[in-house]
N, C-alpha and C positions, 0 to 999 in steps of 0.2 A: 483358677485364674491363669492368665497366660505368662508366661516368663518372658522378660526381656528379652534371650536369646530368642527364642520362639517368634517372640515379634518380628525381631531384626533378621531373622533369616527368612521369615514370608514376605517383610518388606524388602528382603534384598533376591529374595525371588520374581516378585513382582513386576521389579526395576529389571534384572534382566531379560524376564519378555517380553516386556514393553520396547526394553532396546533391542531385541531377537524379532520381533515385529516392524519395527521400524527399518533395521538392514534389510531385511526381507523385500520391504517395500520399497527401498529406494533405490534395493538389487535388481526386484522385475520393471522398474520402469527406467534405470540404465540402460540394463541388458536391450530396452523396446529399439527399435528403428529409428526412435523419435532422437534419440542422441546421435550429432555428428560431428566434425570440425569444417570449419566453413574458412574464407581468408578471405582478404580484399580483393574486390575484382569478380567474385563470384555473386551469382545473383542471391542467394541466400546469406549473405554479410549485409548488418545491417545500413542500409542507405544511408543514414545521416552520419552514423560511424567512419562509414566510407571516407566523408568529407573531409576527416580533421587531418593533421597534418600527424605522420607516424601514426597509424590506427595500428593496434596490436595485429601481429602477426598473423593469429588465429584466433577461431575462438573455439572452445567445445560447449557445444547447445546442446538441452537438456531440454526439451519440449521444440516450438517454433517459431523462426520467426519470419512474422507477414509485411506485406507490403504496407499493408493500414500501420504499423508501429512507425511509421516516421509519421506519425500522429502520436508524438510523446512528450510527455513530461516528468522531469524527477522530482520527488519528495522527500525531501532527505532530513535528519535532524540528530537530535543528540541521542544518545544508547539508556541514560539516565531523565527518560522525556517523565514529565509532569501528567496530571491525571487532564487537564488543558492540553494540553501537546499532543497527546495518545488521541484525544476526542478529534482534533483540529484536524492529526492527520488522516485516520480514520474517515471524516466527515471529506475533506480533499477527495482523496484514495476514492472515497463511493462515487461523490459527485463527478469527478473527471472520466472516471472511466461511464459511468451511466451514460456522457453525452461522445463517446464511442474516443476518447483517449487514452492510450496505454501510459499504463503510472510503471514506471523506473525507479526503483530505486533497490539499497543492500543488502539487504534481508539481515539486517543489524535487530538486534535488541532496540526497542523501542521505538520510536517514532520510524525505523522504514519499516519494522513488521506491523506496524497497524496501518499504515498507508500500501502495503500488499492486502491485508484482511481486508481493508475496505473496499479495494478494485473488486477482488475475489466475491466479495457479499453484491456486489454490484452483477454480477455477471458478467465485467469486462475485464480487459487483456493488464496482463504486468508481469513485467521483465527483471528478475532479481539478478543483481552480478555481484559478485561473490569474490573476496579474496583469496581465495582457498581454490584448489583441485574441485568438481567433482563428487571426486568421491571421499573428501574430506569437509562436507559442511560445515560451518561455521556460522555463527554456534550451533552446539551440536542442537540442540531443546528447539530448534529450527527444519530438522529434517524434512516433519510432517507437513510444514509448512512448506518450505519447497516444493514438495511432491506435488503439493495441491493446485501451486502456482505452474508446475510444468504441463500439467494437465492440459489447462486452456490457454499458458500464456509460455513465457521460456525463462528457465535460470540458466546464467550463460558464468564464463570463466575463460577468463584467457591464457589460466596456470592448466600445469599439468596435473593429469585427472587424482593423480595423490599427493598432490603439494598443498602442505599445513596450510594453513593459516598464519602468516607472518609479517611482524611490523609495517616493514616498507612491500607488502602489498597495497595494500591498504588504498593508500595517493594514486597507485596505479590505477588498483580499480574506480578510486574515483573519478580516475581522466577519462575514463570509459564510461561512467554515467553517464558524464556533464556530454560524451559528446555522443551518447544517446537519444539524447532528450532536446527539443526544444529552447527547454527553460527549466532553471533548479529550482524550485522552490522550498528553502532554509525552514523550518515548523519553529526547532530551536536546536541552541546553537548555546555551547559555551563558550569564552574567551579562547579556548586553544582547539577546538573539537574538528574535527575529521571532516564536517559538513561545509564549512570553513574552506578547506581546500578543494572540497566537488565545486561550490560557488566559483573557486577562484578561477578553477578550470574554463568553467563555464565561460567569464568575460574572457579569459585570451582565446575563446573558438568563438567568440562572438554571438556567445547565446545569451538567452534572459536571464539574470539573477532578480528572483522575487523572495522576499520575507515576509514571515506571520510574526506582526508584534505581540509581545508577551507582557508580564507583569514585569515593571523597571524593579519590581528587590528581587527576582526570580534571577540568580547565577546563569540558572540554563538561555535566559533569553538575552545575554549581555553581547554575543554572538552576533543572533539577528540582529539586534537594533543597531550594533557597528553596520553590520551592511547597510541597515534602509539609512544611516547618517551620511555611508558613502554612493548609496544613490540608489540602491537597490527597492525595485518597485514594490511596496507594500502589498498585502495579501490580506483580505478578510475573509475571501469565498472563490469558487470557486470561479465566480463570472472576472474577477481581478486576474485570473491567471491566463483564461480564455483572452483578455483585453491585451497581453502583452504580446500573444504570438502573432510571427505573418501574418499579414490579410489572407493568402491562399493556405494557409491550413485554419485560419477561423472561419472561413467557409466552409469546412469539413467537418465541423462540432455539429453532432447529432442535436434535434429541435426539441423541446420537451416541453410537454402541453403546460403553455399558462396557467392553468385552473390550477395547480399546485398538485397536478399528479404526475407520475411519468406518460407519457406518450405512448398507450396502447395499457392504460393504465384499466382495472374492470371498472363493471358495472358503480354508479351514483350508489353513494351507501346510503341507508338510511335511516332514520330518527336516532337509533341507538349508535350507530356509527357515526356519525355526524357530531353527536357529542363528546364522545372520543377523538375524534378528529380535532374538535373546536378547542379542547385543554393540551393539542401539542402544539409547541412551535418551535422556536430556534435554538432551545435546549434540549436535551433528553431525558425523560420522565420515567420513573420506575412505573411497573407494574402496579405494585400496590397501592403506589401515590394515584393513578391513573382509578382504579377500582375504587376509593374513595373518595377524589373528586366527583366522580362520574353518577355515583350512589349507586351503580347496574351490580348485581349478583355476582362475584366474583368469579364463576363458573362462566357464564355467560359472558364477561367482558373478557376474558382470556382466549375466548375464542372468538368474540368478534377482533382483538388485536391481532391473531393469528390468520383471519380471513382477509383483515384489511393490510397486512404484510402482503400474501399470496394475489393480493388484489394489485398492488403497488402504490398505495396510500401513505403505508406509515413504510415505515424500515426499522428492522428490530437491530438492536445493538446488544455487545456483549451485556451479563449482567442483569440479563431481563428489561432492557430499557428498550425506549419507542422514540423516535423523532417523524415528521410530515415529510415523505419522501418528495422528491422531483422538485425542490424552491425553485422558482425563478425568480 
């Protein structure tokens, strides 16, 4: 049998290459070209940032950024999000970036890391800003995450590249969201939360404040619902967020086929697909739940969900779950 110490020092090997792994990776895609500092005035600062009144100095970009991101919107919410809130932002995060909008937001704990996962599973653009350096991430259990996000999209800072992560960053970075983005859109929000002041930013540069109502005993949504009381436009989906911006950037929302698939979505599934298809809708369904509804071979439905994902029919979520991609 193994000994406790035994255990504790393979487990505390583990953890150090896992983290020897991660410097590693977040060292070669620093070190790349793709990192620069940019300032106002230059064509690489971002355009709508540009606008606000005192835009930070500088920024240091971690990946890039394109002209299409003033096609943005933030996602922001509480760091203690509900298993509701993680889905909400998550299902946002997919659907905005799928019809070609870059989703904004902190790379916090909770509701902004699953509104980055969800751009990311999208194959669209999302911009994390960060109150920290750099090269001091925050939180750390977020690195891989970054990486992933600089990849296709940018994690930007307007701290120095080894400056902690510190209280009164935090508001700063938020003034930097809000005046990234379009429109914040609040998931949840507690009585005092940090989401809170990105919104507030927001109305004094003149952007949208939008909120997703929550359950009224849920502490985390006491938040939102103060906004949507003080005026702030209600959020179900993703077509609510779409309804709030400019006429000249909802012109610019990519079109996504009616039928209820994405737009260049494959080939008509058929009889066995189709009834997979017909047990998801506007929640998301485990695997297994799915295989005996469906009564199809569990072998076989697992791989028709994996072909009708590749197809752009369904969209797999953490967890082994499935929802109907592309609603309109």
């Amino acid at each position: 049998m193994m000994t406790t110490t035994r255990i504790y020092a393979e487990t505390l090997s583990d953890a150090r290459h896992r983290a020897s792994a991660w410097r590693e990776e977040i060292a070669r895609a620093a070190a790349a070209p793709s990192v620069r500092v940019v300032s106002p005035g230059s064509a690489a600062f971002p355009g709508l940032l540009g606008e606000i009144p005192d835009p930070p100095a500088c920024l240091h970009v971690w990946g890039r950024i394109l002209a299409e991101d003033a096609l943005a919107v933030a996602v922001v919410g509480s760091r203690q999000a509900t298993p509701y809130g993680i889905e909400i932002a998550e299902r946002l995060g997919f659907d905005l970036a799928t019809r070609g909008v870059t989703v904004v937001s902190g790379l916090a704990r909770g509701i902004d890391s699953a509104a980055h996962r969800g751009a990311l599973e999208a194959g669209g653009r999302t911009i994390a800003v960060l109150g920290s350096g750099l090269d001091a991430i925050y939180p750390p259990e977020n690195r891989r995450l970054a990486a992933r996000i600089a990849r296709s999209g940018a994690v930007i800072s307007q701290f120095a590249r080894n400056a902690r992560a510190l209280p009164h960053h935090f508001p700063e970075r938020n003034r930097v969201i809000a005046g990234l983005a379009l429109g914040v859109v609040v998931v949840e929000a507690a009585e005092r939360s940090g989401a809170l002041i990105t919104a507030g930013h927001a109305a004094e540069l003149g952007r949208e404040v939008m909120a997703v109502p929550g359950r009224v005993t849920s502490p985390t949504s006491r938040g939102a619902h103060r906004l949507l009381k003080d005026g702030a436009a209600p959020v179900e989906g993703w077509e609510d967020v779409i309804a709030q911006l400019p006429a000249r950037f909802r012109d610019c929302v990519k079109v996504v086929a009616a039928s209820g698939a994405p737009a260049g979505a494959g080939a008509a599934p058929g009889d066995d697909e189709r009834r997979l298809l017909a047990l998801l809708g506007e929640e998301p369904a485990g695997m297994d739940d799915l295989i005996m509804r469906s009564g199809l071979p569990a072998g076989r439905a697992a791989a028709l969900l994996q072909s009708l994902a590749l197809d752009g029919w369904v969209r797999q979520l953490p967890g082994a779950r499935f929802i109907r991609a592309g609603r309109s």
